[in-house]
VOGU-3710 file (C-alpha; in Angstrom, 3 decimals, decimal comma):
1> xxxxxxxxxx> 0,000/0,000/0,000  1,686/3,640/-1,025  0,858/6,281/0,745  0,995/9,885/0,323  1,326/13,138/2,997  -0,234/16,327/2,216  1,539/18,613/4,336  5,045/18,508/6,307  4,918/21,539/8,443  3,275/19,364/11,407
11> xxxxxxxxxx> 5,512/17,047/13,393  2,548/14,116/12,902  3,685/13,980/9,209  7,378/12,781/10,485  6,001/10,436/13,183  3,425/8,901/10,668  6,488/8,413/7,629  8,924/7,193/10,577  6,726/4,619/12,092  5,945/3,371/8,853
21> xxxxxxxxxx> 8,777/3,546/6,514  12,004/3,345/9,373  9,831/1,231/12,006  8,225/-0,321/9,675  5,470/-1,269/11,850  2,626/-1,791/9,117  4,249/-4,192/6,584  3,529/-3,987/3,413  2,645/-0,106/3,674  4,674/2,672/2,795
31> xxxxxxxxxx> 4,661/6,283/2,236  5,880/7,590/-0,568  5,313/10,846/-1,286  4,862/14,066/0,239  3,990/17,642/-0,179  5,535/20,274/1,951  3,733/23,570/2,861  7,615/24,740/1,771  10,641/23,187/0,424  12,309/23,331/3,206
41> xxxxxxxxxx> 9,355/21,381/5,345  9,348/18,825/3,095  12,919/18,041/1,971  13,369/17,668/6,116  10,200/15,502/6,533  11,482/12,934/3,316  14,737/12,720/4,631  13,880/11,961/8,202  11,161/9,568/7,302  12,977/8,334/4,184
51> xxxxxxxxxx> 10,067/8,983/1,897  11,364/8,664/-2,054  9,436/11,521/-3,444  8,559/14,952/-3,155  5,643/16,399/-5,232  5,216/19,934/-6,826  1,326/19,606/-6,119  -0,449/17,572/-4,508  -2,559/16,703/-7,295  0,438/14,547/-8,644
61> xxxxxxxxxx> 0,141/11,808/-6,235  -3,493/10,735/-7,710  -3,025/7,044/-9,394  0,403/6,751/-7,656  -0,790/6,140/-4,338  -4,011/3,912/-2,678  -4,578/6,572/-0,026  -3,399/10,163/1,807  -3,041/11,677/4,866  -3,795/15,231/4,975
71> xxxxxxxxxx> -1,636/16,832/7,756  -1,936/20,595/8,345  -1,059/22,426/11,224  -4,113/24,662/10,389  -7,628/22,585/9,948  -8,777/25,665/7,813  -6,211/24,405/4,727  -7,452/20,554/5,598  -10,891/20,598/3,423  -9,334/22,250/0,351
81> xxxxxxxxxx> -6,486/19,694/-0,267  -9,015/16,716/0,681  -11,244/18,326/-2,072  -8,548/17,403/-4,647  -9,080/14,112/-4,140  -12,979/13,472/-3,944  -13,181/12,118/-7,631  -10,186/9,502/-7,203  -12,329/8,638/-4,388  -9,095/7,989/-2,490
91> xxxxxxxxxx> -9,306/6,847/1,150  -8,772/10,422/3,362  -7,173/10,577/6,841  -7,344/14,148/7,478  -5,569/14,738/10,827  -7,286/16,932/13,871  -9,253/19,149/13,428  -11,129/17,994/10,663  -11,943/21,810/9,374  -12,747/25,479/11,277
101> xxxxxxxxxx> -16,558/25,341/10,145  -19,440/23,541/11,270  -21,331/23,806/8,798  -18,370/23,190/5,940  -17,808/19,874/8,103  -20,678/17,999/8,029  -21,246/19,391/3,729  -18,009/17,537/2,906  -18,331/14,297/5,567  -21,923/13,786/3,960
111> xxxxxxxxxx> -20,259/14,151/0,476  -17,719/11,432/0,815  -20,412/9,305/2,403  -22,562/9,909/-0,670  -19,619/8,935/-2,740  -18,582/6,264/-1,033  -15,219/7,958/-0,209  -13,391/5,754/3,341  -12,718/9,249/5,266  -11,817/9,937/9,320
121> xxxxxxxxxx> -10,739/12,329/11,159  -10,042/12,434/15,116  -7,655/13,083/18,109  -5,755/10,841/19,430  -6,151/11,720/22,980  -8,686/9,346/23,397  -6,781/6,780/22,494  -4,083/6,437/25,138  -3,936/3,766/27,698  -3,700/5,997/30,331
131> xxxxxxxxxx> -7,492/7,803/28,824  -8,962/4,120/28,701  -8,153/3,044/32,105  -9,895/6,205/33,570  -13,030/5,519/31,619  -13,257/2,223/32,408  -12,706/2,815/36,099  -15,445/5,426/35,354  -17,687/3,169/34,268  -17,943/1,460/37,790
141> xxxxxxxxxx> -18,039/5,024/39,965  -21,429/5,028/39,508  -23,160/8,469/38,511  -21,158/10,912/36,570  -21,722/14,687/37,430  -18,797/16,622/36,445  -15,808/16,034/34,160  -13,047/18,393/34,003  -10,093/17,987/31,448  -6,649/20,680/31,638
151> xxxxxxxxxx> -4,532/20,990/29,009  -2,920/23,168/26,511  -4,480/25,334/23,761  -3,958/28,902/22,560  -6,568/31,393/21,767  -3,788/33,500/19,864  -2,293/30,610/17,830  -1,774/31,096/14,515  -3,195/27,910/13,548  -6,704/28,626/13,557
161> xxxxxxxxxx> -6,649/29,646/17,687  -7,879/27,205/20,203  -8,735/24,418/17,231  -5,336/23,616/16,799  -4,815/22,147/20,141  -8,563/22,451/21,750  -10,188/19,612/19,681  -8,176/17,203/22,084  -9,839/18,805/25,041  -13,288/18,116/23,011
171> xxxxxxxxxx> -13,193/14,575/21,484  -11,933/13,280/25,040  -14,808/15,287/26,461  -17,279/13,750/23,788  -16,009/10,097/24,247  -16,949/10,059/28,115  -19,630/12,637/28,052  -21,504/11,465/24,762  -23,070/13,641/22,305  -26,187/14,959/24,385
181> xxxxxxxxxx> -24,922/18,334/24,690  -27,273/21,253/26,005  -25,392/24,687/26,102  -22,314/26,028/26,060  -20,559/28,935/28,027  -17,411/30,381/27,316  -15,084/31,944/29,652  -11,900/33,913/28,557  -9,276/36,045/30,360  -6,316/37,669/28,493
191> xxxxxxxxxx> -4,635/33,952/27,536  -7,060/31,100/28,920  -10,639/29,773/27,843  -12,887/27,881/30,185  -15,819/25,998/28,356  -18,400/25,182/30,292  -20,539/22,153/28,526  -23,859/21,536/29,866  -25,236/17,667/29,383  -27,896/15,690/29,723
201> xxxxxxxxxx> -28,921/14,528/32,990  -27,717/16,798/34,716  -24,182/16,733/33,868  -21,493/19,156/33,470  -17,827/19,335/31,453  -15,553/21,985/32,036  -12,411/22,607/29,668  -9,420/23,888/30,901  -7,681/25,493/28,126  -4,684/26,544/28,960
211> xxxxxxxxxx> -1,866/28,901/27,027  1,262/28,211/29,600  0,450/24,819/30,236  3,932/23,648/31,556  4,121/20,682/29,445  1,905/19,051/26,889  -0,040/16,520/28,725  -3,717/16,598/29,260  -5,187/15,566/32,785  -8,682/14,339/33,346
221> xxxxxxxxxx> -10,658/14,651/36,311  -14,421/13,000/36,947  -16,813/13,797/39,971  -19,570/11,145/40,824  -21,711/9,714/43,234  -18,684/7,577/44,697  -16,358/10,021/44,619  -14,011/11,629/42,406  -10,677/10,405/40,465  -8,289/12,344/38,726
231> xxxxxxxxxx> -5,500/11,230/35,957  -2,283/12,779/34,444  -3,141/11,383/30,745  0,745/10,714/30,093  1,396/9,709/26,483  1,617/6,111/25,225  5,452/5,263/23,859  4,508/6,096/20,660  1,295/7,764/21,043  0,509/7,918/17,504
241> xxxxxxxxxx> 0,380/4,008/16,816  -3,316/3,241/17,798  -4,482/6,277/15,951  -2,220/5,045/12,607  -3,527/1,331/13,554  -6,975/2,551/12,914  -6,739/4,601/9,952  -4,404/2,443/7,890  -7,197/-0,664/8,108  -9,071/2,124/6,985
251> xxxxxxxxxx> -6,896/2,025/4,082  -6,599/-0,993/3,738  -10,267/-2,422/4,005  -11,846/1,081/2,792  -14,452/1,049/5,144  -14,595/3,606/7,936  -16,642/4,345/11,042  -16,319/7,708/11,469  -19,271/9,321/13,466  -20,547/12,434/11,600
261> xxxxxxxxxx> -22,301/13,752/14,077  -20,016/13,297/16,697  -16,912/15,229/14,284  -19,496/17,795/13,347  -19,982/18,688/16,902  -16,361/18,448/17,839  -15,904/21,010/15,486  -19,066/23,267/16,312  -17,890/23,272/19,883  -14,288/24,290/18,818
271> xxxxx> -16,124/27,062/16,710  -18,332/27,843/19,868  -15,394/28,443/21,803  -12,946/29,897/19,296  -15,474/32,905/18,546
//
């Protein structure tokens, strides 16, 4: 299977080409090309993850590779280059966030469905061993009434503000906290934003979104009837290989489960939040 990066500027492009093509911990796959938001970006990002060609435009990869990962550090330039692709009907990873809009997001998501395109698009957070043993511990602590989750984001950041960092905050919120969402109230001083998510049944989320965060590790905190727990959500070793694991058999079997409403309102609430 060849594979093909849109964009090198993000460190997840050299993780992704190192893990597969110097690791090789997916045999049988490979990247192969890549596009680089400059020269410079991609020349490093081949060389480091030993990837044998760099494209002019992305455009040149279609009917040279069986799939692409679309890696931006701003989700506002991920829907264009994934529109490039909608009549190869290529299978799309398009790393977090999926786009800046709402509305844009669930257009294009309903679009490759119609089309039959394999697309997904989500945070990896969620994913960690560290996130999975606190919900399952969760899950016996009886009722939930508050979750809390601290971590860095950056109303200021170039790359589209609090999305670029903010949808991790959100998708680990949505994966314990489900989709029933109420209202939301937003909180800002000069550097920090504090959503406040109301839920059903009484339940409440509160994002901690944090510009001097001293590190880049999340925590996660839970309130319920039998108390409360809180965890440091430290990394796996690699922390991207459950997240590739998942979108390469995506790949590989073009079939996807992406929930559209669930990215639609990952992205609403980052738009919520962001304005």
């Amino acid at each position: 299977m060849r594979i093909g990066i849109i964009g090198a500027e993000n460190s997840h492009a050299t993780k992704y080409a190192t893990t597969i093509n110097n690791e090789n911990k997916f045999p049988g796959v490979k990247v192969v090309s890549i596009w680089g938001e400059t020269d410079e970006f991609a020349e490093k990002t081949a060389k480091a993850g030993n990837i044998p060609t760099i494209v002019k435009t992305p455009e040149e990869m279609i009917g040279k590779v069986d799939a692409i990962i679309i890696d931006h550090r701003s989700g506002s330039a991920h829907l264009p280059a994934a529109r490039k692709f909608i009549d190869s009907k290529i299978p799309l990873f398009i790393d977090k966030p999926l786009c800046c809009d709402a509305k844009e997001a669930k257009e294009f998501l309903e679009l490759c469905q119609k089309q039959n395109i394999p697309v997904n698009s989500f945070s990896s957070v969620p994913m960690q061993k560290k996130f999975l043993e606190f919900k399952k511990n969760l899950a016996e602590c009886g009722k939930l009434y508050s979750l809390t989750i601290m971590g860095p984001a950056d109303m200021a950041s170039p790359y589209n503000g609090l999305f670029f960092y903010g949808i991790h905050h959100i998708e680990a919120c949505q994966n314990i906290m489900g989709l029933e969402l109420e209202n939301i109230k937003v909180i800002k001083n000069e550097e920090n934003c504090f959503g406040v998510l109301s839920y059903s049944q009484n339940r409440t989320a509160i994002l901690h979104m944090i510009k001097n965060a001293k590190n880049k590790n999340f925590s996660i905190a839970a309130s319920t009837d039998k108390g409360s727990q809180h965890v440091e959500l430290e990394s796996d070793e690699n922390p991207y290989l459950t997240s590739m694991t998942k979108f390469i058999t995506m790949f590989q079997t073009k079939k996807t489960d992406i929930n559209i409403d669930q990215v639609v309102q990952s992205v609403y609430i980052a738009q919520t939040l962001n304005s």
